[in-house]
N, C-alpha and C positions, 0 to 999 in steps of 0.2 A: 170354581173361580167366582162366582158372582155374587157368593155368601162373604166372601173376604173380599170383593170389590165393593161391597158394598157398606160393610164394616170400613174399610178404608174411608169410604168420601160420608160415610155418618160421621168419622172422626174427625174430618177433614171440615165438615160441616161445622160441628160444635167447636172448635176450635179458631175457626174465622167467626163466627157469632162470638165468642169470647173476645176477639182480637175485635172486633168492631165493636161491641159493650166499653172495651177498655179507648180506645180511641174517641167515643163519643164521652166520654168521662175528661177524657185527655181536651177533648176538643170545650165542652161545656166550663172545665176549669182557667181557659185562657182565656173564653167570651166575660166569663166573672169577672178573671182577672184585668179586663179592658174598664169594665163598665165602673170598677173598683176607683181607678185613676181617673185625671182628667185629661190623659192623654189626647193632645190633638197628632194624629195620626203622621197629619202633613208637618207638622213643623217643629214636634217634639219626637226627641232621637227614639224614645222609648216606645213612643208610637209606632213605629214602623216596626221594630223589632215585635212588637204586640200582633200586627198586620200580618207579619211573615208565620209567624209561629201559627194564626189561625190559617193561614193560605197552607199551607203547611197539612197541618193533620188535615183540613180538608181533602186536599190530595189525596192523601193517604186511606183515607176514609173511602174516597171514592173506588179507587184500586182493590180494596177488601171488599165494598159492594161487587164489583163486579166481579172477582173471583167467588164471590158466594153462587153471582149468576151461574156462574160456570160450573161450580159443585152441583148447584141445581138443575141444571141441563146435564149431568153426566148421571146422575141420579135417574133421570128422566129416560135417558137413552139405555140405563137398566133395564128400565122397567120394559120398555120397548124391544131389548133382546138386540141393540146394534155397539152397546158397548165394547170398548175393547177394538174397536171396528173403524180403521182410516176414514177419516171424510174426505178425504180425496182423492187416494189412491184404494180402496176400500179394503187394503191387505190390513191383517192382525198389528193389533200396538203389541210391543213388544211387554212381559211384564216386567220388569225391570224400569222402562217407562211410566207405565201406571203406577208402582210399587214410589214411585218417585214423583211424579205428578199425577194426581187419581184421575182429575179433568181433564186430560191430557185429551184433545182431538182428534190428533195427526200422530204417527209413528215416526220415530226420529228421523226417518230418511226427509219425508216431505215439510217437517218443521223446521229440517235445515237449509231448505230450499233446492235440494238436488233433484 
């Protein structure tokens, strides 16, 4: 298990680093696109629309940061031998779970709040 658990969150890895490459492309092509016009933010329609679209991938950015946190901490908890392993009720994740979310924490009972 820990040879393809770990194959999993490497892929899971390189694939959110992709997904965040493409986002900061995404996000750098809308700042151009502001600085292009003279939009004034407050009082021309375009501006705001401009505003939203960077609040926007910012968001988004931020969420793929912190799911990378979290591949890097299940990564971590490999290497440490508690993977796979509830953090709160400390019974086994089920794999099916992991196979499905690799950073997965908690075992479906406790993520559902039961």
């Amino acid at each position: 298990m820990t040879e393809e658990a770990r194959e999993r969150l490497e892929t899971e890895r390189r694939q959110t680093l992709g997904r965040l490459a493409d986002l900061t492309d995404d996000f750098d092509a809308v700042v151009a696109a502001s600085r292009d016009t003279n939009a004034d933010d407050e009082h021309d329609p375009e501006g705001a629309t401009i505003a939203f679209e960077r609040s926007q991938v910012q968001a988004v950015v931020r969420q793929v940061r912190k799911h990378l946190d979290e591949v890097d901490a299940a990564l971590r908890r490999l290497d440490q031998g508690t993977y796979g392993i509830c953090e709160r009720c400390g019974e086994p994740i089920g794999e099916g779970r992991l196979e499905a979310r690799p950073a997965a924490r908690t075992c479906i009972t406790c993520a559902s709040g039961r």
